[in-house]
N, C-alpha and C positions, 0 to 999 in steps of 0.2 A: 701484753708483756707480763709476765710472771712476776709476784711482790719477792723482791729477794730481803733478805731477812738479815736485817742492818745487826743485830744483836751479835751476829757471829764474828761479821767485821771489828766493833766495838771491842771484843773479848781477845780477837787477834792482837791488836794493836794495845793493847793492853800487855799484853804477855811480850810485845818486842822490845820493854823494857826488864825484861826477866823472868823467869817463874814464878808460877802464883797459885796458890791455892783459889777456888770458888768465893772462899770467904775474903781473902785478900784483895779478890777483884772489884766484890760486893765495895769494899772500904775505897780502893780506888775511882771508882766511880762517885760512891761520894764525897770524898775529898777533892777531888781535881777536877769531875767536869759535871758535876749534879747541875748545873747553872744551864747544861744543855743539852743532858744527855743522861738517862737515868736505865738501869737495869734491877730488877730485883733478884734476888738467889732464885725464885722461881722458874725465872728466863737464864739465868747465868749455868747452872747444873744441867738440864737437857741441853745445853748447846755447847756445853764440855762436851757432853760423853757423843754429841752428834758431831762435832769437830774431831773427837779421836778417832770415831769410826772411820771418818776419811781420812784419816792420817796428817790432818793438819796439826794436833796436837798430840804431843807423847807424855805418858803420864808417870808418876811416882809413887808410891807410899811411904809416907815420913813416922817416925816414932820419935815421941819426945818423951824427956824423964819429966814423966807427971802429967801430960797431955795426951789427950785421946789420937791415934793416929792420925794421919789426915795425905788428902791427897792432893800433891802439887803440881800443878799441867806448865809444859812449853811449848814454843812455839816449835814448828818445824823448817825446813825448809822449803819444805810445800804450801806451810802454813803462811808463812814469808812471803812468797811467792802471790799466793792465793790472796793476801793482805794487799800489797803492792797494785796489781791489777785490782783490784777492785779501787784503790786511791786514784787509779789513771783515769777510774769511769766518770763520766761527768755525775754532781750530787743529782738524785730524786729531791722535788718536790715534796716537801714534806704537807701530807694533811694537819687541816687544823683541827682539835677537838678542844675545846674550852668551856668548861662545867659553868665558870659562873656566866658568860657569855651566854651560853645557852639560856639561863636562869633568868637574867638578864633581859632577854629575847622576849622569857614569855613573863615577864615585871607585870603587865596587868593583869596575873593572878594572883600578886603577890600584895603584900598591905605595903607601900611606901616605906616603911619603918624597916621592912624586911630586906627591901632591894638594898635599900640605904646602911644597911648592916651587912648582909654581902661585900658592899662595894668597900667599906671601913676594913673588912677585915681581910680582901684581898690589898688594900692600901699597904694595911697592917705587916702582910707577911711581907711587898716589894721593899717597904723599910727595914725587914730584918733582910732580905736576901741584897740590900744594898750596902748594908755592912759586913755580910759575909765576903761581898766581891773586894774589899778592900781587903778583909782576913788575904783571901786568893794573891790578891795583889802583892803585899808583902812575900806571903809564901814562894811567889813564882821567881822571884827574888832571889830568896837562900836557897834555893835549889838545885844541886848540880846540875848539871846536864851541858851536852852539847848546846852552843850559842845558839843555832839557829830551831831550837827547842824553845826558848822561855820568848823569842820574838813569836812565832807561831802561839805559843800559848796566851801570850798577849795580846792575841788579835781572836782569840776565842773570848777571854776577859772581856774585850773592849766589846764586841757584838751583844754580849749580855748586861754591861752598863747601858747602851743604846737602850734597847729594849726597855729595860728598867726603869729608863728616865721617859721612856714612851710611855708606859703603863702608869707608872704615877701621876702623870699629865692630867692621863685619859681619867683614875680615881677620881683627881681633881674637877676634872670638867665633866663627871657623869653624878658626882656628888651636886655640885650647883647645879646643873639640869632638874636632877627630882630634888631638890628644895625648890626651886624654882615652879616644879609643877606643882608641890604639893600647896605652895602658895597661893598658886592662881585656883586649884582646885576648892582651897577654905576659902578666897576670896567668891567664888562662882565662878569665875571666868574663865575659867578648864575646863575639857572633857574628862570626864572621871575614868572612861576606856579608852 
């Protein structure tokens, strides 16, 4: 089966709340759903101008007094359309890629102090990104929008608090694991590989 290429859908669905410049999109994503879905301008600009070619999006150029021009894409009605069936397909399975997991993986190359600093500082960031889901929380709040918008968005919310109180668990219980070995290892009674 052919990898179809979620960024475009992302970018759609984006726009079905209005026009938006590249850069606006870039902000929308970080604002509203960085917690489970990130794009960089690098991915967000080729999959403009490859959504225009197909006529899913139609474009603008804006002049401001005292800002450099810029270009603002909308959605079409093909673009609409093309959004919509892609929502009816059942989700893909997402792959896992996970840097420190990996790292993790191969800990017995690493000095104990290292793993153990890894894992602190991935702790570190799930305590800021657990105060940002609160930021979120308020936010989704003042928000206008059609009603059955901020329930949907609050069940995007909700799947990323899960998660977040998963992984800080896991911090918890992979931090006392290597104390634990590193223990038994200054005792003797560990294998050191």
């Amino acid at each position: 089966m052919p990898r179809v290429n979620r960024t475009r859908f992302a970018i759609l669905g984006m726009l079905m709340s209005g026009p938006k410049s590249g850069y606006d999109l870039k902000q929308d994503f970080e604002q509203q759903i960085r917690h489970f879905w990130s794009e960089s301008l690098g991915q967000i600009y080729p999959a403009l101008h490859r959504l225009h070619d197909e006529g899913l999006v139609s474009v603008r150029t804006e002049r401001g007094k005292g800002r450099p021009e810029r270009k603002v894409y909308r959605i079409t009605k093909a673009g609409a359309d093309a959004f919509r069936t892609w929502l009816s397909q059942p989700a893909a399975a997402s792959g896992v890629r996970n840097e420190l997991l990996l790292k993790v993986f191969f800990g017995t190359e690493m000095s104990q102090a290292q793993v153990l600093d890894h894992i602190e500082r991935f702790e570190a960031s799930q305590r800021e990104l657990r105060t940002l889901y609160r930021f979120f929380e308020k936010e989704i709040e003042q928000r206008p929008g059609p009603p059955g918008r901020k329930l949907y968005w609050r069940l995007a919310l909700s799947s990323g608090r899960h998660i977040n109180r998963a992984r800080l668990a896991w911090c918890r219980e992979a931090r006392a694991a290597v104390e634990a070995f590193a223990g038994e290892v200054a005792s003797g009674s560990g294998e050191l590989q």
